[in-house]
DRENDRENLO-200005 format. One record per residue (C-alpha): chain; residue number from 0; residue in one letter; z, x, y. Coordinates in steps of 0.2 Angstrom, whole numbers, plus 2048, in hexadecimal, padded with zeros to 3 digits. Layout:
BEGIN
R chain   n res  pz  px  py
R     A NUM   A   Z   X   Y
...
END
This chain:
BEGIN
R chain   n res  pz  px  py
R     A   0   X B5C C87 B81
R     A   1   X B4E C93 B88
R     A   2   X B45 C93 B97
R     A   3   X B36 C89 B90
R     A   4   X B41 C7B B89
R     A   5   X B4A C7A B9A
R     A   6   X B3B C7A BA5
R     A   7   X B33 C69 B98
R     A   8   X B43 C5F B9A
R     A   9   X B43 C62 BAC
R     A  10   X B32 C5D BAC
R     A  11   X B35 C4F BA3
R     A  12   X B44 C48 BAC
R     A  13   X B3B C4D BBF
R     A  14   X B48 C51 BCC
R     A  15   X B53 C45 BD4
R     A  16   X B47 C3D BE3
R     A  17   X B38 C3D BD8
R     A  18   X B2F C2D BD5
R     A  19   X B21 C2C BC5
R     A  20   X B12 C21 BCB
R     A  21   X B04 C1E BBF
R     A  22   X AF3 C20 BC2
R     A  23   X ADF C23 BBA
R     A  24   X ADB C34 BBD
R     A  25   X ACF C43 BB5
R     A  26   X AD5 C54 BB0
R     A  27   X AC9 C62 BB2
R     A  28   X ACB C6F BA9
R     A  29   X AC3 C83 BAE
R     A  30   X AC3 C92 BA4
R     A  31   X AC7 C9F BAE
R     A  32   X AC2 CB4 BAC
R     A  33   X ACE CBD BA6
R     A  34   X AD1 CCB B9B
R     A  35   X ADC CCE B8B
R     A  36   X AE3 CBA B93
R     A  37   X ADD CA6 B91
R     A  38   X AE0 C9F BA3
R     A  39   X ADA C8D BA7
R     A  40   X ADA C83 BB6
R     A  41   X AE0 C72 BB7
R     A  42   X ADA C65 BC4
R     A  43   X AE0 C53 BC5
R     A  44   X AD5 C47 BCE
R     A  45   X ADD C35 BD5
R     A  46   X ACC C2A BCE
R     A  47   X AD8 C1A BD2
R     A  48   X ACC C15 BE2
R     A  49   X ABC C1B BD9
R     A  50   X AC1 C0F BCA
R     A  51   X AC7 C02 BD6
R     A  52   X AB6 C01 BDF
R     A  53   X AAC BFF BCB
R     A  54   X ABA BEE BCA
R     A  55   X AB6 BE7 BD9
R     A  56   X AA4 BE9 BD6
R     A  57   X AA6 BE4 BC3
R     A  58   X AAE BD4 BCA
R     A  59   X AA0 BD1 BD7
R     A  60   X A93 BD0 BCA
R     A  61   X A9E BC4 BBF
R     A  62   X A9F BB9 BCE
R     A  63   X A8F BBA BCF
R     A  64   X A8C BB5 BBE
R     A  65   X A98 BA9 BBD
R     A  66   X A8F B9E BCB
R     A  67   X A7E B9C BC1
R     A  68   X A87 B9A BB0
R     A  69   X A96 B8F BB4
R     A  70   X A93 B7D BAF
R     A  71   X A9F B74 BBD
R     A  72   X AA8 B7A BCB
R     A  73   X AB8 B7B BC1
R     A  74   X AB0 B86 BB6
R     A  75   X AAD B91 BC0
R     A  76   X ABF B90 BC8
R     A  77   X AC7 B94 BB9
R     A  78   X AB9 BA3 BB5
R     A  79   X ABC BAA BC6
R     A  80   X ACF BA9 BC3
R     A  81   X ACC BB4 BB5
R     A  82   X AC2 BC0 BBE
R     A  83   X AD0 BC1 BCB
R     A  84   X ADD BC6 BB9
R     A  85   X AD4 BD4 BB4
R     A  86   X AD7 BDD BC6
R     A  87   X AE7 BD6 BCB
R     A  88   X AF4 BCC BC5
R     A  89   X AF0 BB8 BC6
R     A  90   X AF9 BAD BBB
R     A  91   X AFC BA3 BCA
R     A  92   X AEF B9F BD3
R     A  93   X AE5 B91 BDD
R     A  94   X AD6 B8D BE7
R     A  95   X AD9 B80 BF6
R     A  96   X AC9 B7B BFF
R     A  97   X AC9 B70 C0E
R     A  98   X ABD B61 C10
R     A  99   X AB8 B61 C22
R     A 100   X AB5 B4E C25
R     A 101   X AC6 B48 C1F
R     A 102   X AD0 B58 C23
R     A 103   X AD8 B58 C12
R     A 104   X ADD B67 C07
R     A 105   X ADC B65 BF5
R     A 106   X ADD B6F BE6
R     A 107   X AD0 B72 BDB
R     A 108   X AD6 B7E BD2
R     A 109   X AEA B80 BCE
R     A 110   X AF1 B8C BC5
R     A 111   X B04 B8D BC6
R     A 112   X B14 B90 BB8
R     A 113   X B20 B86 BC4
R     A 114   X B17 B7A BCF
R     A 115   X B0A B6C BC9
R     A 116   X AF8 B6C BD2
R     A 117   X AFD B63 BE4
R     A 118   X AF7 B54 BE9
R     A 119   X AE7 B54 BF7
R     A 120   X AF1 B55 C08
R     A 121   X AEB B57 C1D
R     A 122   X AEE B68 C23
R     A 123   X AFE B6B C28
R     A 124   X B0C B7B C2A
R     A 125   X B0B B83 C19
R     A 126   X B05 B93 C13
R     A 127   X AF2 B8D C0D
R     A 128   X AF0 B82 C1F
R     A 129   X AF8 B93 C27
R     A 130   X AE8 B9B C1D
R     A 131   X ADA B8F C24
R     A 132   X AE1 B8D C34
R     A 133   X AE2 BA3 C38
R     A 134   X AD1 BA5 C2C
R     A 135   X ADA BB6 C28
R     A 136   X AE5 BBD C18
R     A 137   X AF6 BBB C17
R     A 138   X B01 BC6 C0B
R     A 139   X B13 BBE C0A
R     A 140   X B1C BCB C01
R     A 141   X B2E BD3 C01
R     A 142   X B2C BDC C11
R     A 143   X B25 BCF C19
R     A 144   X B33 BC5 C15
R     A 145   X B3F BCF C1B
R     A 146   X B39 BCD C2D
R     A 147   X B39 BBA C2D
R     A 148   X B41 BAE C37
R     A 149   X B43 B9D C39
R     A 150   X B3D B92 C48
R     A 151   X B45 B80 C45
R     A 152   X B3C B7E C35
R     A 153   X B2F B89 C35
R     A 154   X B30 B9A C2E
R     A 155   X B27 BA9 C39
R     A 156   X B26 BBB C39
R     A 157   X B29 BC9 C46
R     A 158   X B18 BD2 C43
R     A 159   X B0E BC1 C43
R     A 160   X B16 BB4 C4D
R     A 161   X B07 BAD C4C
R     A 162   X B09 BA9 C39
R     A 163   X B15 B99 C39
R     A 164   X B17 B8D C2A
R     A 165   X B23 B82 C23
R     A 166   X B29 B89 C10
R     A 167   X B29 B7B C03
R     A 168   X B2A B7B BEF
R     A 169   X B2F B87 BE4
R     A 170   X B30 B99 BF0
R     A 171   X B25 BA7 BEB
R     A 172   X B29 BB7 BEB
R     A 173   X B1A BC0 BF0
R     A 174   X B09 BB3 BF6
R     A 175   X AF8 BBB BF9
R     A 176   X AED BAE C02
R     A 177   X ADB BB2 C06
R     A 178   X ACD BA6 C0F
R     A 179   X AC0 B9F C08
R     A 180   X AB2 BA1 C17
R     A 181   X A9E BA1 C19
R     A 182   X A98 BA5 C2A
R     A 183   X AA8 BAA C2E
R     A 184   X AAF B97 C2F
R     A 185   X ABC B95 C21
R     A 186   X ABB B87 C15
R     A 187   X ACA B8B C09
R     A 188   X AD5 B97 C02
R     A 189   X AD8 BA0 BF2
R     A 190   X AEC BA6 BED
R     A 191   X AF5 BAF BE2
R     A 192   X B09 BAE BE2
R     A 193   X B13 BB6 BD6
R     A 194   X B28 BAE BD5
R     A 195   X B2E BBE BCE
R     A 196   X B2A BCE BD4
R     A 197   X B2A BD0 BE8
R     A 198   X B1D BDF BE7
R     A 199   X B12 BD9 BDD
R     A 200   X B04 BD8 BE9
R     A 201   X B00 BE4 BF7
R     A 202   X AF3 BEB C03
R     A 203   X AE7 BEE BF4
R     A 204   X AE9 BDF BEA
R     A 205   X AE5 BD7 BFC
R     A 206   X AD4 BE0 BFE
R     A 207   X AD0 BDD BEC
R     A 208   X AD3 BCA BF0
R     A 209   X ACA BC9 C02
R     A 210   X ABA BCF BF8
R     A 211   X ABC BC5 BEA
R     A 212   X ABC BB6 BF5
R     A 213   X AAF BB9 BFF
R     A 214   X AA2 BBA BEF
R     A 215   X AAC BAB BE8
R     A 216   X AA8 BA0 BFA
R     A 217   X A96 BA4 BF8
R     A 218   X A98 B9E BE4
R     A 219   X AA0 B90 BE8
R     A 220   X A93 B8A BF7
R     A 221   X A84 B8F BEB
R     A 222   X A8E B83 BDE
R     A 223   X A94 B73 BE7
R     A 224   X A81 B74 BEC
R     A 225   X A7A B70 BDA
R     A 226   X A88 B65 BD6
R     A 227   X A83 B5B BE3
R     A 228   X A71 B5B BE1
R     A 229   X A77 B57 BCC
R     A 230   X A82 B48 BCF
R     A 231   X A73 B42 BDD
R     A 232   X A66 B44 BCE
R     A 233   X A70 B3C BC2
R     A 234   X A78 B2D BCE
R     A 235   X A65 B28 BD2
R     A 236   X A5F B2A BBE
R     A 237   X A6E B1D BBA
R     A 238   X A68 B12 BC9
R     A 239   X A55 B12 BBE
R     A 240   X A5A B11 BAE
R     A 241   X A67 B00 BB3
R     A 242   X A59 AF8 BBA
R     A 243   X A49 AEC BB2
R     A 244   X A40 AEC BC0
R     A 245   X A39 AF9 BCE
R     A 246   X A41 B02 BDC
R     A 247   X A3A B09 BE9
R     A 248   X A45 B15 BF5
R     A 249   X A3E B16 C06
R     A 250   X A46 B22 C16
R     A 251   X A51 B18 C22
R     A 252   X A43 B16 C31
R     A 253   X A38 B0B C24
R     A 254   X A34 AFA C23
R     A 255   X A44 AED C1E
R     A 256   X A46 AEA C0B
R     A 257   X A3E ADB C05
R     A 258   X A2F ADD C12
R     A 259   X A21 AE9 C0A
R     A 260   X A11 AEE C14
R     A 261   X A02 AE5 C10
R     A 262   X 9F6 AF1 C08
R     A 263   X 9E3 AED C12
R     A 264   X 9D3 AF1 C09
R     A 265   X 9C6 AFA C11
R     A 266   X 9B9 AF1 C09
R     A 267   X 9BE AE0 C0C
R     A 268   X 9C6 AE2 C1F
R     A 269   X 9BA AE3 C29
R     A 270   X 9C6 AEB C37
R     A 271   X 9CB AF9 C2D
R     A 272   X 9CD B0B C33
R     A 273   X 9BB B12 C30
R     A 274   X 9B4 B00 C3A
R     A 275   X 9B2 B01 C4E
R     A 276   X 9BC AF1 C54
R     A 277   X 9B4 AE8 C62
R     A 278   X 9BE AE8 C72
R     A 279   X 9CC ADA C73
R     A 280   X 9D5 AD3 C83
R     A 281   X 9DA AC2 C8A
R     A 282   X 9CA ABA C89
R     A 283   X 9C7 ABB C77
R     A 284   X 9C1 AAD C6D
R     A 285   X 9C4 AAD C59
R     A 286   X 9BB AA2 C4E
R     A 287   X 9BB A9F C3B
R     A 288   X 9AB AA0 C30
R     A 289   X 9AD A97 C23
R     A 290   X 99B A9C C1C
R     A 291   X 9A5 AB0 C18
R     A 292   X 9B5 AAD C1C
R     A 293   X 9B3 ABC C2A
R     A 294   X 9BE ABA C38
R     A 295   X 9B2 ABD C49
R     A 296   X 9B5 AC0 C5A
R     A 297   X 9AB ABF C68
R     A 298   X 9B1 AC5 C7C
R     A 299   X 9AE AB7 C87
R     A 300   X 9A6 ABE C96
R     A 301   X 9AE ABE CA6
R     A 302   X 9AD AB2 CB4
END
């Protein structure tokens, strides 16, 4: 074996504390002056953040996209769950939102290969309530698990012991929760969890997440919008169509059903608006004529 074979097969196998990482690059390539010999110049360029930057920015514009086109709301769940594929991985992955009136959770969207879609429940001590209560991301991972501890029944951790839930179901081995906020009050949270793999997600996967959900809240906000102003138009065209004779819809501070204002002629009233009424007070006679019809009056004078 000569020198050249030895020095590609040590290339090949690396020395003993080297690790291969992958990653999107650009070789360069420079001819450089020299004479009776062909040198070149090699440069490698790291393009991972640069192409990471042109995803995220991808995906904002599909978001984006997805708002206007999406029929329904769970349309556009499932589109944005796609969105969410092609930068990480998202085979399991939800959207809880919270309803503010009855302080319930439910799930929307409910993507998982071990548990079913939950049933709508009050906020308690689980990860997602952990989520809406802090307004802040959470990464559960493999090193975050290894500093837990448990407090009676709930689980905290010695970098956060602010962070304390109750576990329940099936146990992920890596959870990535983000909220869902506008204006900086959190209305939900989006979550991806992967049961295998106890790095699957890390500190980018959780900034490519955060921004996704923050152009995701504004879709969804711009979305339950026309769906309500939709099942409002199509609840009051069903209220006309069932129906022989007229409605007439009227603002609270107007006159009781069943009594309708009596519409006055100006013609025929001889105390309509463009008509000076004669002074009135406690002294007033009224008399009928019947020769018109007219109702006069006539100021007695003082005594």
């Amino acid at each position: 074996m000569n020198t050249a074979q030895e020095a590609d097969q040590e290339w090949n196998q690396g020395p003993p504390a080297c690790q291969w990482t992958d990653f999107l690059s650009e070789v360069r390539l420079v001819r450089l002056p020299a004479e009776g010999r062909h040198l070149l110049r090699a440069s490698i360029l790291d393009t991972s953040e640069r192409h990471r930057r042109e995803r995220v920015q991808l995906a904002t514009y599909q978001i984006a996209e997805a708002a206007l086109t999406a029929d329904d709301l769970p349309q556009l769940y499932r589109r944005i769950q796609a969105i969410v594929n092609e930068l990480m991985p998202a085979r399991n992955f939800y959207i809880a939102l919270l309803d503010p009136k009855a302080q319930l959770i439910s799930f929307p969207h409910y993507e998982d290969e071990v548990e079913s879609t939950p049933a709508p429940r009050p906020l308690d001590t689980r990860l997602t309530s952990c989520g809406l209560r802090t307004g802040k991301a959470l990464l559960v991972d493999g090193a975050m698990n290894a500093r837990k501890r448990r407090v009676g029944a709930e689980v905290t951790f010695e970098v956060f012991p602010e962070v304390r839930y109750v576990e329940s179901g099936a146990p992920a081995a890596t959870w990535l929760g983000v909220p869902l906020s506008v204006g900086g009050k959190a209305f939900g949270v989006m979550a991806a969890l992967d049961y295998h793999n106890d790095r699957a997600y890390g500190e980018e996967e959780q900034q490519i997440l955060s921004f996704v959900a923050a152009q995701t809240a504004l879709a969804i906000e711009r979305k339950s919008a026309e769906q309500a102003v939709r099942e409002s138009e199509q609840k009051f065209r069903a209220l006309f169509e069932a129906t022989s004779q007229g409605v007439m819809l009227q603002p609270h501070h107007a006159a009781p059903v069943g009594r309708v204002p009596r519409a006055r002629s100006r013609e025929r009233d001889p105390w309509s608006r463009n008509r000076r009424r004669p002074e009135t007070g406690p002294h007033t006679l009224r008399r009928h004529d019947a020769g018109d019809g007219r109702l006069c009056r006539a100021r007695c004078a003082a005594r």
